[in-house]
N, C-alpha and C positions, 0 to 999 in steps of 0.2 A: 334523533334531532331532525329538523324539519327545517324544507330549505328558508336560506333568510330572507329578510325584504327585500322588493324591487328595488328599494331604496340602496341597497348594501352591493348589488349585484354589479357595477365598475368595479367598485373596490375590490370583490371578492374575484373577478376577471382576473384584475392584475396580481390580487395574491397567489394564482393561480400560475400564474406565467411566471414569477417569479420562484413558486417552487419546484414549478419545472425547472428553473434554471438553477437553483441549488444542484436540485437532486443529479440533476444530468454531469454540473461540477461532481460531484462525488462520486458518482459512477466511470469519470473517466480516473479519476485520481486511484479507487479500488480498481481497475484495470491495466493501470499503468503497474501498480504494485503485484500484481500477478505476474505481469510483463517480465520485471526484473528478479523476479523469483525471490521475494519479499517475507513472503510467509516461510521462507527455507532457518531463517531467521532461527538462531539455537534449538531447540528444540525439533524445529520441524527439518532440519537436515540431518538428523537421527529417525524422523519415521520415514524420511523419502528415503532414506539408504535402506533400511529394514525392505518396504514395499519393491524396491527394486531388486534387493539380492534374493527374498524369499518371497515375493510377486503373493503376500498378506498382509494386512493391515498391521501395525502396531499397536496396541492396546498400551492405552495410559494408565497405570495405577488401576485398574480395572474398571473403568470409563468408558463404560460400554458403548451412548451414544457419541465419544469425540471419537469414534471410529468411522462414521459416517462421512465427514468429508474427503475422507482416504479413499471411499470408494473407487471413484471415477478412476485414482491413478491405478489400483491394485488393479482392475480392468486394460488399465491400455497398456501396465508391464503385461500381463499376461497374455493381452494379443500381439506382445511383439514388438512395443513401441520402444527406440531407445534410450537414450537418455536424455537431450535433448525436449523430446517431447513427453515424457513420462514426466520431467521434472515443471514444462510448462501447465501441462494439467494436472500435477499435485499443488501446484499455486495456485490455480485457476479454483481449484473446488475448496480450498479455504474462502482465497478473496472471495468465495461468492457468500461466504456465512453474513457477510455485515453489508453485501452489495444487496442480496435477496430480498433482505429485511428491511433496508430501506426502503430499497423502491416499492414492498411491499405495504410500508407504513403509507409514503405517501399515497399508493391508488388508493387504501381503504378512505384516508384525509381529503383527497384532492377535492370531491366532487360534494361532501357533506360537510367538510370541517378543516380547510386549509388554513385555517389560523393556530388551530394545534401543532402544525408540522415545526413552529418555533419553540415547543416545547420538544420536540423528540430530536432535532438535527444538534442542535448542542449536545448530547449527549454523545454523538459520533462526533463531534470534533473531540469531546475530550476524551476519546477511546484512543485518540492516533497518539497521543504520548504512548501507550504502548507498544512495542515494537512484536512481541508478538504475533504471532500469525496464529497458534493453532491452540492456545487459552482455551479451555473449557468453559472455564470462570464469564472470562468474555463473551464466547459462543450463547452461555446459556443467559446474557442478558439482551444481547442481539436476539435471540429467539423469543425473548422474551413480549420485547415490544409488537410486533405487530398481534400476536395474539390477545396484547392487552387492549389495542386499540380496533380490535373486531371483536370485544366483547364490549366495550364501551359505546359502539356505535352501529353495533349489528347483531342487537345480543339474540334477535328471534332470525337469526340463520343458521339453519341446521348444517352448514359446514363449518362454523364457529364453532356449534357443539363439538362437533366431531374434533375439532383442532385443540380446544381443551382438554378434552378425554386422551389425546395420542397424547398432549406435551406433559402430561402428568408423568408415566412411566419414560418418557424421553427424558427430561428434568432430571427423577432420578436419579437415576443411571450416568449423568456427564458430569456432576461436579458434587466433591463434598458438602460447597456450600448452596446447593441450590435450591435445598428447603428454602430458602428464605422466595426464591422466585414463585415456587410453591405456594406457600401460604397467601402472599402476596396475592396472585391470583385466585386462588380460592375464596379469600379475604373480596374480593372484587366480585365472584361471584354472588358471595351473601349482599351486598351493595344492591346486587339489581335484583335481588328478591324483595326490597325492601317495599313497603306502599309509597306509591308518588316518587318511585326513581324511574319510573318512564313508561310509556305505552306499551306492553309488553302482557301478554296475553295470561291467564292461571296455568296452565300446562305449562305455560314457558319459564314460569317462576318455579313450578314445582322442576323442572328438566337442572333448570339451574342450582338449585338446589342440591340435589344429588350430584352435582359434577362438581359444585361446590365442596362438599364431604369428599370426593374422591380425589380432588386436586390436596386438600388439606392431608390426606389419608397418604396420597404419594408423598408430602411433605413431611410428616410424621416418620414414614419409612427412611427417610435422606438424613434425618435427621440423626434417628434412633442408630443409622447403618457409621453417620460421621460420629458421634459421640463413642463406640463400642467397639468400629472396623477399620479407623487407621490404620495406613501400612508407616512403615520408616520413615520415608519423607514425606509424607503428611505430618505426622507428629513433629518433624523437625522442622515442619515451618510455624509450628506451635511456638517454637522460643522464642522467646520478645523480640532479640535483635532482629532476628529472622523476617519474625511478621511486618517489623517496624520499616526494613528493609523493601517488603514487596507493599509498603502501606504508599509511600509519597514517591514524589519524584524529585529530582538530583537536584533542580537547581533554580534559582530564585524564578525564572521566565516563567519554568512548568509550576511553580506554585501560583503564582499569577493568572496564566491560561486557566488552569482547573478554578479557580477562584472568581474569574468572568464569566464560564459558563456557568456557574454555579449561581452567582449574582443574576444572570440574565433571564436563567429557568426561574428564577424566583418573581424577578421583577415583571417578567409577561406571564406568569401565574396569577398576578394578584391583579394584572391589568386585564384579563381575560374573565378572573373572577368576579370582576368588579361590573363588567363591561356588559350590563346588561340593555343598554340602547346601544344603536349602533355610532354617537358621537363618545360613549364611556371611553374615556383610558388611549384616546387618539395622543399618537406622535408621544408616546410614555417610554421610551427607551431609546434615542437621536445620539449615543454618545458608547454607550454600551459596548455594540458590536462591531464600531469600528478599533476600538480599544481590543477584543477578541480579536479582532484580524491582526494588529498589530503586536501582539503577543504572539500569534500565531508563526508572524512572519519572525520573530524572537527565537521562537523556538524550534525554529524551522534553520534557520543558519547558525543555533550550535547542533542540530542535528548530523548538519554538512560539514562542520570543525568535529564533528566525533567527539562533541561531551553532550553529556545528558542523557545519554543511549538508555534504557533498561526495557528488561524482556516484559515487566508487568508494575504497575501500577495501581492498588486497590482503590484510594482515592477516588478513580473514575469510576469505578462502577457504584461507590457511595454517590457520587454526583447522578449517576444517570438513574437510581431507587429514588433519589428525589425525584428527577424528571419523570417518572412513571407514576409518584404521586399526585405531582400537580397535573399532570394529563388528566388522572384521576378526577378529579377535586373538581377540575373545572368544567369537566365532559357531565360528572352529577349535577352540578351547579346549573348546567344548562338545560339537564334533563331535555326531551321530547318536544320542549318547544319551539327549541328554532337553533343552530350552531350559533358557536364566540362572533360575537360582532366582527368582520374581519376589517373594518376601521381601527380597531382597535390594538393591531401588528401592523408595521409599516415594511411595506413588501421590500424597501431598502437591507430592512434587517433578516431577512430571509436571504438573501441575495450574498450580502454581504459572511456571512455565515454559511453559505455555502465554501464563497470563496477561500474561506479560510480553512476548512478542510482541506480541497484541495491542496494549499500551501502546506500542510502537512504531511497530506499523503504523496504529495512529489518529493519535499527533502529528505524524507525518510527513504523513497526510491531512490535518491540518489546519493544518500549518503551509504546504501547497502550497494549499489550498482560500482560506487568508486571503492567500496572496499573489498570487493568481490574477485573486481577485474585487479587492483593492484596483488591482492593475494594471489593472484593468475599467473600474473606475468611474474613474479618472481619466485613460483615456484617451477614456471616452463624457463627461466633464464639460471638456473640453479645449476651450477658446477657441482655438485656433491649431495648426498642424499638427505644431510639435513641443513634445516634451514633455522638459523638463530630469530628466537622468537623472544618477544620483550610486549611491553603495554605499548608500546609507539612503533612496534615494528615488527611485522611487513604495515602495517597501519593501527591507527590508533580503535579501528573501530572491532572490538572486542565483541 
């Protein structure tokens, strides 16, 4: 993609500024959530206690690369750190799996294609209905994105190559379902071998090519390993109730929320597709994302009431395979001649969509921070060794 008109270049200033200002929202909201030790969140206050009593990682289901965020802590139990801070940088090296990613997505976006980044940031607002912190599932569609949007707009850099060829066996390796991120990509690679999908040299089509076939080849092994190498509870989340359980979320707000991002990727998809001068598709979405935010803000204050809590939510990451489509769609549609009109996104809804992360990534901090400390105090004010435990009591947030 090739820069836009003089004509476009206020506009694309100010889209500019304002995904700075998203993204800087998001980045404090994923640091705030480290802060309070957010990702400790079920699951992951089973591998902070493993990493601190035996100073090793814990291996998920044999999930070899969700070991990788553990690192940092297995390192500073083992120099000595206590707990305390061992516990702040085992949250710190989660939060950074979806902080990394972002701000990753926006440098490759900022300077060549800041009108995409309304395709990719609704997908992290609808990731924070999940309460999880240490999601495979998650991780591997967070990783997922910036790699797809440095091959969409940087396919002849040979550190692009190289980031294809590592996230094949990385993929693997972290989740059952992560063929599909696989093929996906691979799927993207044959895209830009095709003739007239963009300036991109015969070695570069052949290179692709072949990384093509070996992302596809990692996805075939993920595949062939989830159909044949379920353990227990993988299969057990094969039961309907089960799956149907980890599919939506609890309660009318989060069907809503996931329902505006999902309308919204859709609707600046097709105005971004469309929007081949730079007045195409202007001011096509004025209503949308403040409806998002105000969902947001919904579902943000039953987060602080302790209902609608859940550890994972499939739903979103159906929502954000769309959002990696339409990036898709719209990034070929553009091809090599010039990026999305950025007239055609209104830096309002950047902005606005930032803030609405935020909103979720604070009451989720603070509806874990009030349930954390009240679990505190009345297990340090406890006259006897146990403590009567009920769905509303020491607190509701389960």
């Amino acid at each position: 993609m090739g820069a836009p008109p003089s004509g476009s270049r206020p506009a694309g200033a100010r889209l500019r500024r304002a995904g700075d200002l998203a993204v800087g929202l998001a980045v404090c909201g994923y640091l705030i959530a480290a802060l309070v030790g957010l990702p400790l969140f079920e699951d992951g206050s089973l591998y902070l206690f493993v990493i601190a009593t035996e100073h090793a990682p814990e291996l998920p289901n044999l999930r070899l690369s969700g070991t990788l965020p553990q690192l940092p802590a297995v390192a500073a139990f083992a120099l000595g750190a206590d707990l305390p801070v061992g516990r702040l940088v085992f949250s710190a090296g989660y939060a950074a799996v979806p902080l990394i990613t972002l701000v990753g997505c926006w440098w490759l976006l900022r300077r060549r294609s800041p009108a995409l980044l309304l395709l990719v940031l609704p997908t992290f607002v609808g990731l924070q209905l999940n309460f999880s912190g240490v999601s495979e599932l998650l991780s591997g569609l967070y990783l997922t994105w910036p790699l797809l949007l440095g091959m969409l707009l940087s396919p002849e850099r040979r550190w692009v190559m190289a980031a294809a060829i590592l996230w094949g066996p990385l993929l693997l390796l972290l989740h059952p379902l992560a063929f599909v991120f696989c093929f996906g990509l691979g799927l993207v690679a044959w895209l830009l071998c095709r003739p007239g999908a963009g300036r991109i040299g015969a070695g570069c089509r052949t290179a692709w090519r072949r990384i093509g076939l070996w992302l596809a080849a990692n996805g075939l092994a993920r595949l062939l390993w989830t159909a044949y190498g379920l353990n227990e509870y993988e299969r057990g989340r094969l039961n309907p109730s089960s799956a149907l359980n980890y599919v939506l979320g609890e309660t009318v707000a989060q069907h809503v929320l996931v329902a505006l991002v999902a309308l919204a990727t859709l609707l600046t998809a097709g105005t971004l597709y469309r929007a081949r001068e730079p007045a195409g598709g202007r001011r096509s979405l004025p209503v949308i994302p403040w409806l998002m935010l105000l969902s947001a803000c919904w579902v943000g204050a039953e987060f602080i009431l302790g209902r609608g809590i859940v550890l994972k939510s499939a739903v979103t990451v159906a929502v954000g395979l769309v959002g990696m489509a339409a990036v898709t769609l719209v990034a070929l549609r553009a091809g090599s001649d010039r990026a999305p009109a950025p007239e055609a996104v209104p830096s309002t809804a950047l902005r606005l969509t930032g803030v609405a992360l935020l909103v979720l990534a604070l009451a989720k901090s603070a509806a874990w921070w009030t349930g954390t400390r009240g679990l505190q105090d009345i297990v340090a004010s406890a006259d006897t060794p146990c403590i009567d435990f009920a769905g509303d009591r020491p607190y509701s947030l389960q």
